[in-house]
Each structure stands twice: as C-alpha cells, then as structure tokens.
C-alpha positions in Angstrom: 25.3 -38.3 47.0 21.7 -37.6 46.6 20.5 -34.2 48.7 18.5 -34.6 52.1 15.8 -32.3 51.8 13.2 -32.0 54.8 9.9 -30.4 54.6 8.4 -29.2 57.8 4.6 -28.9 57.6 1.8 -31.1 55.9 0.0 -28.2 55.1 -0.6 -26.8 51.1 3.0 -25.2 50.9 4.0 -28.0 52.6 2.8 -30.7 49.9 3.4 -28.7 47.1 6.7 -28.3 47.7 7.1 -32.2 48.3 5.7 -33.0 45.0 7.8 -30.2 43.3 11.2 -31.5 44.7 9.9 -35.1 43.8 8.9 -34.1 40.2 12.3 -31.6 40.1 14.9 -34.4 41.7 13.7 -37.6 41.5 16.6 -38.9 43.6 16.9 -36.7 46.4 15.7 -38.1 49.9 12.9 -36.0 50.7 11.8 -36.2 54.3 7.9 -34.4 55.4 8.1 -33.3 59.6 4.5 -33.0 60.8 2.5 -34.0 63.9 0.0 -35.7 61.5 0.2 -37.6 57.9 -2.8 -35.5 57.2 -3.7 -32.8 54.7 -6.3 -30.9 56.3 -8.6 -29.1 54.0 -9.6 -26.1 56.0 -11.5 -23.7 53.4 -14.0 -26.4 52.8 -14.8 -26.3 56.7 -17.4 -23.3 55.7 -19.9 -25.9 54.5 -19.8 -28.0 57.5 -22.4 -26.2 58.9 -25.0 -27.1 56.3 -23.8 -30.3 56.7 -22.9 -30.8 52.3 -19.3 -31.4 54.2 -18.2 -34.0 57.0 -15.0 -34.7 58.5 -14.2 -37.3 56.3 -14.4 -35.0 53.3 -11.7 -33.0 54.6 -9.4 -34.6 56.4 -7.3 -37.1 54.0 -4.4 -39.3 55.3 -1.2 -39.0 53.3 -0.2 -42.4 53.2 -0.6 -43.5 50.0 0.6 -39.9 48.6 3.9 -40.7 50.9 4.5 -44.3 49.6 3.9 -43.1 46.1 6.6 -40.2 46.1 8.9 -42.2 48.1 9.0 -39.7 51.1 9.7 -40.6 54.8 7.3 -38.8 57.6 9.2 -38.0 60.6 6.1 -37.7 63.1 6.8 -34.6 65.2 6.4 -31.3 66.6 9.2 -29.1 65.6 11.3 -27.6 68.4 14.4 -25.9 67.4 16.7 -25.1 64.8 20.7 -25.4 64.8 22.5 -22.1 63.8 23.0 -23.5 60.4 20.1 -24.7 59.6 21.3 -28.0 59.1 19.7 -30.0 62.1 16.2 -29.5 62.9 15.2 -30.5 66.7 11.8 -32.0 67.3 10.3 -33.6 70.3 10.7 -37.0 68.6 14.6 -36.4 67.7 16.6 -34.4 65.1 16.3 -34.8 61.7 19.3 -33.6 59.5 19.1 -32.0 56.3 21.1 -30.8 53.3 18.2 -28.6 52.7 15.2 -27.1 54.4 12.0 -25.8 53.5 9.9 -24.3 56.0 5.8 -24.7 55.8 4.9 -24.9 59.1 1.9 -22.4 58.6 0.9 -19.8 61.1 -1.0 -19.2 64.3 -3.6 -17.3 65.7 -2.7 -14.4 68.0 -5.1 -15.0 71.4 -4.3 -11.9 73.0 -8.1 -10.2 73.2 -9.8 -11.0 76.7 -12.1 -13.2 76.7 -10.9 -14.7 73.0 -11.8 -18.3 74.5 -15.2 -17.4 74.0 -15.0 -16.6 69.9 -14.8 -20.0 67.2 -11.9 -19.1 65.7 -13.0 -20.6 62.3 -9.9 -21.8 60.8 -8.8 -23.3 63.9 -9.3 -26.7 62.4 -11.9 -28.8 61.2 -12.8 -28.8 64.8 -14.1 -25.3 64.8 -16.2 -25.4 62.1 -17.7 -28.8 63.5 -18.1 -26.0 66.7 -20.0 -23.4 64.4 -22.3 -26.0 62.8 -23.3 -27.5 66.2 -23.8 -24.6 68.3 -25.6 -23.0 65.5 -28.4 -26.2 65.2 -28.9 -25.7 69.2 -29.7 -22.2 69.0 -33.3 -21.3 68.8 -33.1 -17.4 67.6 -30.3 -14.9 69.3 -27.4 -12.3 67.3 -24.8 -14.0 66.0 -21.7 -11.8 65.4 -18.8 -12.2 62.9 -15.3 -10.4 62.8 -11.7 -10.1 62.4 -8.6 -8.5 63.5 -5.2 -8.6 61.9 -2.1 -8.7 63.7 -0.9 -4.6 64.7 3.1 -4.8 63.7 2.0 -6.8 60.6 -1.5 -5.4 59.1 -0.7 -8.3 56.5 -1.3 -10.8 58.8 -4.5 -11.6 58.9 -7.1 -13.8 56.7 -10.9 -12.3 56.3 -12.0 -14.2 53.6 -13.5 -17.5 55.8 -15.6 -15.2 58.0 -17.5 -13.5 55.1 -18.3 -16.9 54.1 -18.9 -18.1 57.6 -21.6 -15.1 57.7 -22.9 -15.3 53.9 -23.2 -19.1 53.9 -24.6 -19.1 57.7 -27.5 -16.5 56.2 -28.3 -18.9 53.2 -28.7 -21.6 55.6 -30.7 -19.8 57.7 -33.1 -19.1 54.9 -33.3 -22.4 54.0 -34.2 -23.9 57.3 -37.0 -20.9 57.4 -35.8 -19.2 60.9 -33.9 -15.7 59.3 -36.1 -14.3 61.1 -35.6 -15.5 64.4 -31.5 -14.4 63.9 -29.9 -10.7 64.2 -26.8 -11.4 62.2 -24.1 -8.6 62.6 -20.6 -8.1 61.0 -18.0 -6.1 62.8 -14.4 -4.7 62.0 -12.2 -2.0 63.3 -11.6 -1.2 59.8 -14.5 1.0 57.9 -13.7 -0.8 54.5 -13.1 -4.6 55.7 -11.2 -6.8 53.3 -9.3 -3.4 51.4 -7.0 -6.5 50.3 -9.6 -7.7 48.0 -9.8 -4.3 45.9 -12.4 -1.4 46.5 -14.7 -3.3 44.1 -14.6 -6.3 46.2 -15.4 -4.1 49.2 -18.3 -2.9 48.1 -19.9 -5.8 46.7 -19.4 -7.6 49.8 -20.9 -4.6 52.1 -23.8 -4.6 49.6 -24.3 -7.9 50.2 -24.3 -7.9 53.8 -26.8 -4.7 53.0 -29.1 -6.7 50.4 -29.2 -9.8 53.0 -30.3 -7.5 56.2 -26.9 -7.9 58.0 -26.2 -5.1 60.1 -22.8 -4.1 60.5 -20.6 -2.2 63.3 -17.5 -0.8 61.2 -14.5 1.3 62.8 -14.5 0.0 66.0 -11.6 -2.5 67.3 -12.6 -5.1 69.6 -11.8 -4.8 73.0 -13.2 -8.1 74.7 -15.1 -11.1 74.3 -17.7 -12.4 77.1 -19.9 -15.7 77.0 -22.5 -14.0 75.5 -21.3 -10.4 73.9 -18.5 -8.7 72.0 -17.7 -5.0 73.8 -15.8 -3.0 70.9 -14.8 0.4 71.6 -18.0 1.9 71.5 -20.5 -0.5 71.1 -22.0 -3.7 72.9 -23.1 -6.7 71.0 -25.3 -9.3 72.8 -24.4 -12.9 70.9 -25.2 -16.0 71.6 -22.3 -17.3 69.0 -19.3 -15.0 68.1 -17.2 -16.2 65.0 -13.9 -13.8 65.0 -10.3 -14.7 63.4 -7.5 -13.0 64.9 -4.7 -11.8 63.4 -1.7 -14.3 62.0 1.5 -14.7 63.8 4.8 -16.6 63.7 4.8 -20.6 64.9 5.7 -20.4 68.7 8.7 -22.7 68.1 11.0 -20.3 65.7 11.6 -18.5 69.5 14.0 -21.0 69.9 15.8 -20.6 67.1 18.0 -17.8 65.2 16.1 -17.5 62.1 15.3 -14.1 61.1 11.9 -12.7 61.4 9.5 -10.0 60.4 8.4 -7.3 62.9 4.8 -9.5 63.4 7.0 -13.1 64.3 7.3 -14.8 60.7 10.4 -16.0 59.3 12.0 -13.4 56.6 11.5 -14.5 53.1 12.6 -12.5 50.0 11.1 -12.7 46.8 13.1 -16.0 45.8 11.7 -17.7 49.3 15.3 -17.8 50.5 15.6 -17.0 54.4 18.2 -14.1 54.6 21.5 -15.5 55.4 20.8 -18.5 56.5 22.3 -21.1 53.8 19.9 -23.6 51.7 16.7 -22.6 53.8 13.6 -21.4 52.1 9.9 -20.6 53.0 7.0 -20.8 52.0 3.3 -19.9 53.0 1.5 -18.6 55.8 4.3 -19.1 57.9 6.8 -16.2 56.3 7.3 -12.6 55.9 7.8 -11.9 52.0 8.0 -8.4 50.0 5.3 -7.5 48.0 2.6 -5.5 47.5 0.0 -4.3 50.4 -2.8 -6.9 49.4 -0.4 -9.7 49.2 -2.8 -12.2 50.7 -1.9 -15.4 53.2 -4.2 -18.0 51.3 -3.5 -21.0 49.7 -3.1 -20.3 46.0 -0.4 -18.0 47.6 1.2 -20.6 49.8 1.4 -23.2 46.5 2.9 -20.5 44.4 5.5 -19.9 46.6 6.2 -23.1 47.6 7.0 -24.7 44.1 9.4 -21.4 43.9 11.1 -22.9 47.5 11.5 -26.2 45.7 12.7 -25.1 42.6 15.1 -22.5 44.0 16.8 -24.9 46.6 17.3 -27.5 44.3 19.3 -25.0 42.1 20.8 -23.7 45.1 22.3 -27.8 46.2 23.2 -27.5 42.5 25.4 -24.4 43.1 23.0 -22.6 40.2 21.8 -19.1 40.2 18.9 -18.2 42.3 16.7 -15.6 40.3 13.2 -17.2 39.9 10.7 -14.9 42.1 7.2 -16.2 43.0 4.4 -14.3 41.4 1.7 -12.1 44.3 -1.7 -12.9 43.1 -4.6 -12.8 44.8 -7.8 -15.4 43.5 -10.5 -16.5 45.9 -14.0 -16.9 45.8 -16.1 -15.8 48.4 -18.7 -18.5 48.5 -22.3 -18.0 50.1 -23.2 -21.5 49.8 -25.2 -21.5 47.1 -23.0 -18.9 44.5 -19.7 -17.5 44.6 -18.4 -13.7 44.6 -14.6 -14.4 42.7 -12.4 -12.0 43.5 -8.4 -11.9 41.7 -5.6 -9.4 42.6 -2.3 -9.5 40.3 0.0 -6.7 39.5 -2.5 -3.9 39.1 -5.1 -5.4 38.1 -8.2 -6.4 40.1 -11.5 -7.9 39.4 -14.4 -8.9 40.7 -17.5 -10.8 40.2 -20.9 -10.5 41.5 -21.8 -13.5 42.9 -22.3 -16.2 40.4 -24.3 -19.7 40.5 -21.3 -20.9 38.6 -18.5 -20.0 40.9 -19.9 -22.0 44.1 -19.8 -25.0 41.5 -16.4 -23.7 40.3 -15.5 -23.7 44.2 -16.3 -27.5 44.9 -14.9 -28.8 41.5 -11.2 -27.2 42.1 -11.5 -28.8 46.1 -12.7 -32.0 44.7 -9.5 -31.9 41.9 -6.9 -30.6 44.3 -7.4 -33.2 47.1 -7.3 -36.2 44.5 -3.7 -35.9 44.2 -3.3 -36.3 47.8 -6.0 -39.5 48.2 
C-alpha cells in the first residue's frame, strides 16, 4: 500500500519537503494542509517599498506545482492533533496520515503594549505594502526600526528583514532627494544586534548605520509602543512610522495538542527532525525547536535544509530503515540595501562576511527569481 504522507504548511519547508517526498517516493499519496495554495515570498517584501516589487511578484498560486507532483491540497486551518499523530483535525475535517511533517511556520509574539501600532514587517506581503504606503504619505518625521526576540527562547527571533527594511528605506530616501527631511533610528535591547550573524557581521552593519547617519539607541528593551513613539527603558522616540519584529513563537494551535515543545512554544525537533516520541512525525522550519549551535538562525535556507532531512528521514522511517541523516546549521543571508548586498554565512566555525557588494543585490534577485520558478 502506498504511504499517506500529509504536509501541513505552504510555506519553504513546507514545499521543499513536498517535492523531496515526491522526488524520494514517487508513489506515496502526498497530501499539502494550508489555508491558501499560495507560496508567499516574504523576503522579497523589502523592495515593495521602492516599488521594483508588487504583489503579484510575490505571491504565486500553487496550482500548477500541485497538479504537476500529483499532490491533493486540503484547504484548512489546522486545529488539533490525535495522540498518535495519525489524524490531524482542521476546521475543514480530519485528514489521516501514515506520516506527518509539520511546517506550519511560526508566529509573532504581540505581548508589548501598544504592539498594534508597529508594522511587523514579515507579517505578510500586507505589511510591507503597509511600510511602502505610509512611508510615500509622510512628508519628513523619525522613523524607528527594531527587534525583540522571544525571552525563554533567545533563538527565536529573525533581525535580518529590519536591517534591510532600514538600509533599503535609506537608499530610497536618497533617491527620492528627501534624507534630509527623515531622522532614521535603529533600536535594540541588545548592544551588539544581530550577535547571530558573527562579530564581523555586527560591526559592518553598525558601521553602516554609522556611515549612512542612522542614529541608534542600543541596550535598552522596549517597553511600549504609542501612535506616534516607542518608550524603551530609558529613552523616548518620537516616530511617525515604527517597523519592530517581535520575537518567534509556537503556532497557537499545537495548545491543543500533546506534541512536545521547547521552553519558547515550538515543537521539539532533534537533529534528524524527528518529534521526540511521537511515531513517524517530523519538523521542519520556523515552526520547531532543534539542537544546535547559538546562531542557528530561523530563515529560509534553514527551513529547506531541514525540510528535505524530514522527507528523507520519514520515508526511511515508513520503510522501517535507520534514521541517522542530521540536517546541516548554516547560516547564509544577504543583507540587501537595495542597491548592494552585505552576505553574511555561518557554518560550523566558520564565519564570513562581505562588505556590501553591487554584485550580491543582483546575486539576491537572481536566486528569488530561480527559486520561485519551480513553484510557477
């Protein structure tokens, strides 16, 4: 009998491991659970605001990438989880499986007063849509940038969009021949933001900020947003547009089930993606908890890695094969400012990074054009 393998989530885990299990077990009935047959390509949202991205660019329906690998969409919220694993509840009926792979992604943590009043900028293509329009209204005023991370997880959290945000956001600026008329500020409660990066990293993209005349407020944790300010600990920004990410957290859904889950709400993952004793269920992505080392990032390149490991590793698992293949930590992003790119890679001990480079903004748009053709 071929396996039943669902895949909850259409986000990059999420797809990867659908074409991986395709590719790896041609037979199998693969099923994808998502509200939307939609990959949406969230780190190209930071050029929506010079308007070299739309909507259209970045939102691409699955369809045809469905039909082609023969895989059923299930159009639904997930809901629940039977003890086993073996039923998944969603508001538009169960779904049963032989084998599951979890990619729902994470969420934001919207604890902060007053957080309503922040873009989160990877909220969705929405939010950047937000940033680009508020930002074409303003006539002059501060705008601030920031982010937190999530306090029983420190690895939950995912800096590298706002330092584009505020690099790209300065460029444009320039361009349009109104700098002047903007205070931009960066702020973090941490006094070396983006430590995951490497020290290098750090202090290229603090002499950046330096080079570019953005001032910046470090060691000081937010404490509130307001309509127009952010009140840290200490200090008071006026802004007339506040971009801040909060720290990551677990999908509000696993509550209602028995899965087992990291001290900051993620499912448990070990280095072979397997979910701790719960049988033929991996994970992949944003959305789990996995050992590794302190930079280990939540990104995409992350979330692919570990989700052709899921794939692999549960088809060996239906095949009653040993388990041993461990995903790979690595660390490779470029930091765009919208007209060059500051690349930045982490893996094992080694770390490097770029100054920024022409080349790697072109380098940035060539591997988003690539990586959403297989998907069109």
């Amino acid at each position: 009998m071929n396996p039943r393998i669902t895949v909850v989530g259409a986000g990059f885990a999420g797809l990867t491991a659908l074409r991986t299990l395709r590719r790896h077990a041609p037979e199998a009935e693969l099923t994808l659970v998502a509200p939307r047959a939609e990959l949406h390509y969230l780190p190209g949202s930071i050029w929506l605001p010079a308007g070299t991205r739309r909507r259209e660019d970045l939102v691409v329906p699955l369809d045809r990438f469905l039909a082609r690998q023969r895989i059923h969409f299930h159009q639904a919220q997930a809901t629940g989880l039977s003890e086993d694993a073996r039923v998944l509840h969603t508001d538009a009926g169960d779904v049963r499986n032989d084998g599951l792979i979890l990619a729902t992604g994470a969420r934001f943590l919207r604890k902060l007063p007053g957080i309503e009043h922040a873009i989160i900028p990877c909220d969705g293509i929405a939010a950047g849509e937000a940033i680009r329009d508020r930002l074409a209204a303003l006539q002059g005023g501060t705008l601030c940038f920031g982010f937190g991370a999530n306090p029983n997880e420190p690895v939950a959290m995912r800096g590298g969009p706002v330092f584009e945000f505020l690099f790209g956001i300065d460029t444009l600026l320039r361009r349009q021949r109104r700098r002047e008329r903007f205070r931009l500020v960066f702020f973090s409660p941490s006094d070396k933001p983006g430590q995951r990066l490497g020290e290098k990293a750090v202090g290229m993209i603090l002499g950046e900020m330096r080079k570019r005349g953005i001032d910046t407020v470090l060691g000081e944790k937010p404490v509130r947003f307001e309509a127009d300010a952010v009140q840290l600990e200490r200090t008071r920004l006026d802004s007339a547009m506040t971009v801040f990410m909060p720290g990551l957290t677990g999908q509000a859904w696993l509550d209602a089930t028995t899965l087992p889950r990291s001290p900051g709400g993620f499912v448990q993952g070990d280095a072979q993606c397997r979910v701790p004793g719960v049988a033929c269920t991996f994970v992949a992505g944003d959305g789990g908890s996995f050992p590794g080392p302190d930079w280990l990032p939540k990104q995409a390149h992350q979330a692919d890695l570990q989700a052709g490991v899921a794939a692999r590793n549960l088809l060996r698992t239906l095949r009653g094969e040993p388990v041993e293949e461990a995903f790979t930590a690595e660390l490779v992003c470029i930091v765009d400012t919208l007209d060059r790119g500051l690349l930045v890679s982490r893996k094992g001990d080694s770390a490097r990074a770029l100054p920024p480079l022409r080349l790697m903004h072109w380098a940035k748009a060539a591997f988003e054009k690539r990586y959403l053709r297989q998907y069109r």
